[in-house]
C-alpha positions as a Markdown table, in Angstrom:
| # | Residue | x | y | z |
|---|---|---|---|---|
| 1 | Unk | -8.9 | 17.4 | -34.7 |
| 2 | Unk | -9.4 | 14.2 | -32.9 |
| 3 | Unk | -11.9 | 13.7 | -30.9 |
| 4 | Unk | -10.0 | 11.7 | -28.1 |
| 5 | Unk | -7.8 | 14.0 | -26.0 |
| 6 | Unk | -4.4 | 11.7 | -26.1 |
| 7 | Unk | -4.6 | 10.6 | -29.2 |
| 8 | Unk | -1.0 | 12.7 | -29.8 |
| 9 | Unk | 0.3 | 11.0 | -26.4 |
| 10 | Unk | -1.2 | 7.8 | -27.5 |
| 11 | Unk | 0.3 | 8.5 | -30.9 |
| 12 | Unk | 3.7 | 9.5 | -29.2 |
| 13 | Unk | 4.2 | 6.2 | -27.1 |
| 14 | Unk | 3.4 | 4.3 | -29.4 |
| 15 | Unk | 6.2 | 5.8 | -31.7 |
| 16 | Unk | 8.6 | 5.0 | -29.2 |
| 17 | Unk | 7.4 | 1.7 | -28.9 |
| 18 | Unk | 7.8 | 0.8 | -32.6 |
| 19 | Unk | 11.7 | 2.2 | -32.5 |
| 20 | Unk | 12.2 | -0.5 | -29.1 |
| 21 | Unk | 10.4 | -3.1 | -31.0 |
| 22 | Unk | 13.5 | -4.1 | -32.9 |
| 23 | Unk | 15.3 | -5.1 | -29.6 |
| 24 | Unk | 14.5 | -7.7 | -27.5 |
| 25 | Unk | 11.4 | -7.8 | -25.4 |
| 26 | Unk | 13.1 | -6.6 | -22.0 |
| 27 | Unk | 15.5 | -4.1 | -23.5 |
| 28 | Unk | 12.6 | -3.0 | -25.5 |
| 29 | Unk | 10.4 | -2.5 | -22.1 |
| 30 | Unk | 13.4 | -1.1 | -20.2 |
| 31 | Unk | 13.6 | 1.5 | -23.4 |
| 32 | Unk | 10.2 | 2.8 | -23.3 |
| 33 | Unk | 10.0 | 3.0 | -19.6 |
| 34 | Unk | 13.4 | 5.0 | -19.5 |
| 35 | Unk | 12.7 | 7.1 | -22.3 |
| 36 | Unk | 9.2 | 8.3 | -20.6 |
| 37 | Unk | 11.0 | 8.8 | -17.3 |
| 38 | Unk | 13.2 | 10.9 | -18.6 |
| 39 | Unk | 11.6 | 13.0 | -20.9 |
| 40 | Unk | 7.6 | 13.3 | -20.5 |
| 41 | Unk | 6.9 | 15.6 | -17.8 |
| 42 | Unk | 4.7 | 14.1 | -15.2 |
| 43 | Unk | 1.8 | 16.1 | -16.6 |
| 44 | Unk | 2.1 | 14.2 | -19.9 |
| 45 | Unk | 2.7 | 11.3 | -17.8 |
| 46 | Unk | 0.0 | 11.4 | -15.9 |
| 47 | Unk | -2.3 | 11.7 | -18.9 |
| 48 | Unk | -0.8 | 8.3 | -20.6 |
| 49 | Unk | -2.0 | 6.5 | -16.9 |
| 50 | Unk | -5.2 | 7.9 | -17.7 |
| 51 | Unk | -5.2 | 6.0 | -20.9 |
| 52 | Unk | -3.7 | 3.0 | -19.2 |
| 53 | Unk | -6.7 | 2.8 | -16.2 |
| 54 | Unk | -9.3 | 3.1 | -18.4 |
| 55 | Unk | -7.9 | 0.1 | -20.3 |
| 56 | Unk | -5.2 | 1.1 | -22.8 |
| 57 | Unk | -7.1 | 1.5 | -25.8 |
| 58 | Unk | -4.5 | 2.3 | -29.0 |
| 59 | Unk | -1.3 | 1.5 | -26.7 |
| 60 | Unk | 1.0 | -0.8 | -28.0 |
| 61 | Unk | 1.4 | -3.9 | -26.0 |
| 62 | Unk | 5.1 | -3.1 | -25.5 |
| 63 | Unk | 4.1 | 0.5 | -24.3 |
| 64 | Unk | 1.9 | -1.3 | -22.3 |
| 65 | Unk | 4.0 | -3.7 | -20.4 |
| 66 | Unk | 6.4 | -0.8 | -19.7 |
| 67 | Unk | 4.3 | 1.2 | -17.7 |
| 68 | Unk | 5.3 | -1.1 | -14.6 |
| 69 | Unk | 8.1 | 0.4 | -14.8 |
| 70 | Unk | 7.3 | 3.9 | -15.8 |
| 71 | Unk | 6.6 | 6.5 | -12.4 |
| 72 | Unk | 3.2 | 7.3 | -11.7 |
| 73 | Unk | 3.1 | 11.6 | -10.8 |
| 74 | Unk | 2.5 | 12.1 | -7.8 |
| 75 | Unk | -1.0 | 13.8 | -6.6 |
| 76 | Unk | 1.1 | 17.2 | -6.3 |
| 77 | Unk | 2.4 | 17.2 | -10.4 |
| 78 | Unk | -1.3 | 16.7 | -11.5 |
């Protein structure tokens, strides 16, 4: 097992971000970010922010770019 906690959510975003890759940069931000909103619960969602504020280590630079987009929870879905 690894010894970081998200390494399967880093693992998973980063899997969507190679499928987007392919497209053009916008369509492939406006992918990622739809594709999180409307499948990761905000639980999972919350723990990929957790990833992002302590700096993004592993994320994809697409992945990362796309979490403008992509809805923080709020305080009551942590």
């Amino acid at each position: 097992m690894s010894a970081d906690p998200h390494a399967k959510l880093i693992y998973m975003a980063n899997q969507i971000s190679k499928f987007f890759e392919s497209k053009p940069q916008a369509e492939g931000v406006a992918g990622i970010a739809a594709h999180i909103n409307d499948f990761w619960e905000p639980r999972m969602r919350r723990h990929l922010f957790e990833v992002v504020d302590a700096g993004g280590a592993g994320l994809r630079p697409l992945v990362l770019e796309a979490t403008r987009s992509i809805r923080r929870p709020t305080p009551e879905h942590a």
